[in-house]
C-alpha positions, 0 to 999 in steps of 0.5 A: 500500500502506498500513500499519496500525498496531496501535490497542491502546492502550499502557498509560501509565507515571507518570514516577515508576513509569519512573524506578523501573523503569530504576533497579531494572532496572540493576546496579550493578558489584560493588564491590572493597575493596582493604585495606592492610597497611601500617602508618601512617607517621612523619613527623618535624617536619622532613619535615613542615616542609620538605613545607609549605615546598614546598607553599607555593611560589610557583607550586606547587600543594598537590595536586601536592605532596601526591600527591609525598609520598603524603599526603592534602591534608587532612593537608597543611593540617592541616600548614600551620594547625599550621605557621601557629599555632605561628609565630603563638604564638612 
């Protein structure tokens, strides 16, 4: 027995018109905005002090230190350069 295969040709797709196809044909999941209604916090001079100290520890990771204190790392380094500079200054 013997199979035949089907010799209509199929037509050829560019890559670009694939690519196309596969990126319009796929969904992207909703995207959920969460808001907060807390207010922006206060942070003394001291805290901020002590939370760069702590940051700068031996064998201490900033990261860990700013996920502690729920702060962004971009805040602790703008900490740590002003902690820096006002040292450099006096």
């Amino acid at each position: 027995m013997k199979l035949v295969m089907d010799e209509t040709p199929s037509p050829s797709i560019d890559a670009e018109d694939n690519h196309t196809i596969i990126r319009m044909s796929v969904r992207e999941k909703p995207v959920e905005v969460i808001t907060r209604g807390e207010r922006r916090r206060v942070w003394t001079d001291a805290q901020k002090h002590d939370i760069v100290l702590e940051s700068l520890e031996p064998g201490g990771s900033p990261i860990a230190v700013a996920r502690r204190h729920g702060i962004g790392t971009g805040l602790l380094y703008t900490w740590r350069r002003q902690l820096v500079e006002s040292q450099l200054k006096a």
